[in-house]
N, C-alpha and C positions, 0 to 999 in steps of 0.2 A: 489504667488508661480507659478513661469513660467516653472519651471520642475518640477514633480514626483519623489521624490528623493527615493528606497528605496533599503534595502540591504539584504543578504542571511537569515537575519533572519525572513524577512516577506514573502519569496517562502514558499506555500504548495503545492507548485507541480514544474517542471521544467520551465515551460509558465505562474504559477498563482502565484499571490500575494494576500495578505491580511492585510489591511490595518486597524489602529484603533487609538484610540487617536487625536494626533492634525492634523495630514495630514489627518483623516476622517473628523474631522470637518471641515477643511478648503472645502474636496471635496464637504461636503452638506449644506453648508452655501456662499461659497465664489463662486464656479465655479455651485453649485447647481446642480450637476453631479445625472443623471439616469442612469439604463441600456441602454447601445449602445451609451452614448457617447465613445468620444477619448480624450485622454489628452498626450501631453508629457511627457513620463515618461525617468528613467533613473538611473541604478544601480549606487550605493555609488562606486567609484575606477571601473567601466566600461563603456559599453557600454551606449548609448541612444538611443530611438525610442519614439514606443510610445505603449500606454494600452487602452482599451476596457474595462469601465464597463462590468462586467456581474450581478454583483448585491450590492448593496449600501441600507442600513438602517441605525437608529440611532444607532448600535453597531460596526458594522464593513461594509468593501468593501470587495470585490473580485472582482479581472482585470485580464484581459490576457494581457501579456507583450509582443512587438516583439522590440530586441532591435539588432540595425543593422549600426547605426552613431557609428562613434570617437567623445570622445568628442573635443573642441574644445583645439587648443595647447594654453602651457601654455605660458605667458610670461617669456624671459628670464631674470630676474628679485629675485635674492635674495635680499630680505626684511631687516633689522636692526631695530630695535627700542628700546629707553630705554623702560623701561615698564612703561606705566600711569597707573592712574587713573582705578578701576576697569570700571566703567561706559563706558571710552575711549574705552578701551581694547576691549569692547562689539562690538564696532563699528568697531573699524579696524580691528579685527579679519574678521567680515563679507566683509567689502571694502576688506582685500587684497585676499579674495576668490573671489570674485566680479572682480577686476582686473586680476585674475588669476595667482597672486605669485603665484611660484613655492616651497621656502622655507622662512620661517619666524622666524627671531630670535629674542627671546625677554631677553634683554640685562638690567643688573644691571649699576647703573650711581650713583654717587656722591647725586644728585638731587632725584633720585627715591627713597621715602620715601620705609621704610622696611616693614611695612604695606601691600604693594601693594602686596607685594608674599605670603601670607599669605591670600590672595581673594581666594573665591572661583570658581571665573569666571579661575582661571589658572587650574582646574583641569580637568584631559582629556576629559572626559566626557560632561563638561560643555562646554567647550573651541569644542569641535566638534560639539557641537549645533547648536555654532552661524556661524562655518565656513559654515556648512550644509545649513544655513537661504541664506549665498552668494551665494553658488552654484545653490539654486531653484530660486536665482534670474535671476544670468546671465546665465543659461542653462550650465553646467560643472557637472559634477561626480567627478571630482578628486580635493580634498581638499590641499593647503597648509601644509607641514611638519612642523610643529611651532618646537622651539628648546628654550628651556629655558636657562639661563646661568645668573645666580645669582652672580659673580665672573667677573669686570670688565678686573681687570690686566692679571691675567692669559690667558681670553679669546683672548684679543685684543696681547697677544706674540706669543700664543702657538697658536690658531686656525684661525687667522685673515692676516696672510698674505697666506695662502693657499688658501684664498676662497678671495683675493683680485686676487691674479695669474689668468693673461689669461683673465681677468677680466677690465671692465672700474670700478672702486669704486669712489664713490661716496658720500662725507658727507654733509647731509644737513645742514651747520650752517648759524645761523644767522648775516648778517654785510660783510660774506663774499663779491669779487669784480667781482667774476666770476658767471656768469648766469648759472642754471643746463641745459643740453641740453637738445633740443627738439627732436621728432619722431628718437629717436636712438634707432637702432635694434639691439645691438650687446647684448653680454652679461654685465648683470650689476649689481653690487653690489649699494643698497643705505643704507647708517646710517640716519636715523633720532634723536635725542636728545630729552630730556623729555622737558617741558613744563621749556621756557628760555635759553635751548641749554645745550650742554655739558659744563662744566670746565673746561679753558686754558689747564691744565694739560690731560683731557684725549682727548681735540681738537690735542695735539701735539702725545698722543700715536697712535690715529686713522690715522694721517698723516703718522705716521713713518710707521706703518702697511702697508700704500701704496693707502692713501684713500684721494681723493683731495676734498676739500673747493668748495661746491656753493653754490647758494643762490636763491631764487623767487623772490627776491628786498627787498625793505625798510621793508616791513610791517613783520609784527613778527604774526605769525598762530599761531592757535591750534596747537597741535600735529596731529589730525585726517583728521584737512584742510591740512597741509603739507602734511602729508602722501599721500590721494588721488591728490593734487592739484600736485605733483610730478610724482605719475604715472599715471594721465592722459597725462603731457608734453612729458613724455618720452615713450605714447604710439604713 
């Protein structure tokens, strides 16, 4: 935990926080936090600075907050994914808070057993957990918008060329001949495909949408390796 992540519902006071459950355990087992230390803290959707112990035992903490940083901007970077594997799902949730997507859609495919939306890892709740886990990694407050879309055809007619517009989009398939680009700052749309790519048929609808073909080369990834191995190039 590299920041202090907490939110209006642990203020009991306008400067004091109170902390319990797993970010207490982490403070007196991980960081071993007494009175007077300091740690990076940082509201859920605000600011960051940092908090002052004032008193830590085995039930609960109490800090003083002073929060005074932006957090750090986000990339510009809307997300695609068919949906995996719950397990996956756990991970790239975290990586694309970690990378600091901006928006995350998690897209029904051909391939995406029916199973997968029926996880319990897709409910808000859960799914803000592990975005939470990214953000105390790479020092951020502001989570990832996830957008669920169970509904391949309709998505990719009615909602996919708006959010291609103004846009470089981007489909990650595999086999493609063209290279995804490197350290591009513009705004970008990326699709990634479930585990073995999309189906001819929805490779040609994401096209039409206005979403061009590349590739990492020969080797064929995870869903979770492509994912990060994509937005690291294009950070």
């Amino acid at each position: 935990m590299n920041l202090l992540l907490f939110s209006a519902v642990d203020r009991v006071a306008p400067d004091l926080i109170e902390l319990r459950g797993r970010r207490l355990q982490h403070l007196l087992h991980v960081h071993r936090a007494v009175a007077g230390d300091r740690l990076r803290a940082g509201e859920v959707g605000g600011l960051m600075g940092d908090a002052e112990v004032l008193r830590v035992d085995g039930l609960s903490a109490t800090l003083r907050v002073n929060l005074h940083e932006p957090p750090p901007a986000k990339l510009p970077v809307t997300l695609v994914v068919a949906l995996p594997r719950p397990k996956m799902l756990r991970r790239i949730l975290r990586n694309a808070a970690e990378f600091g997507v901006r928006d995350l859609y998690l897209l029904n495919s051909y391939r995406v057993e029916k199973s997968f939306w029926q996880s319990p890892v897709l409910e808000e709740e859960c799914m803000h957990r592990y975005l939470l886990q990214g953000l105390e990694q790479c020092r951020d407050t502001r989570p990832p918008v996830v957008h669920c879309r169970r509904r391949f055809k309709p998505w990719v007619e009615d909602e996919l060329p708006a959010l291609c517009a103004g846009r470089t989009a981007l489909l990650a398939h595999p086999g493609s001949p063209s290279r995804c680009p490197a350290e591009f700052d513009g705004e970008t749309l990326l699709v990634v495909g479930p585990e073995g790519g999309f189906i001819p048929y929805e490779v040609d609808k994401l096209r039409e949408a206005g979403c061009t073909a590349v590739s990492l080369g020969a080797r064929l990834l995870r869903v979770e390796n492509a994912v990060t191995s994509l937005l690291g190039r294009l950070l």
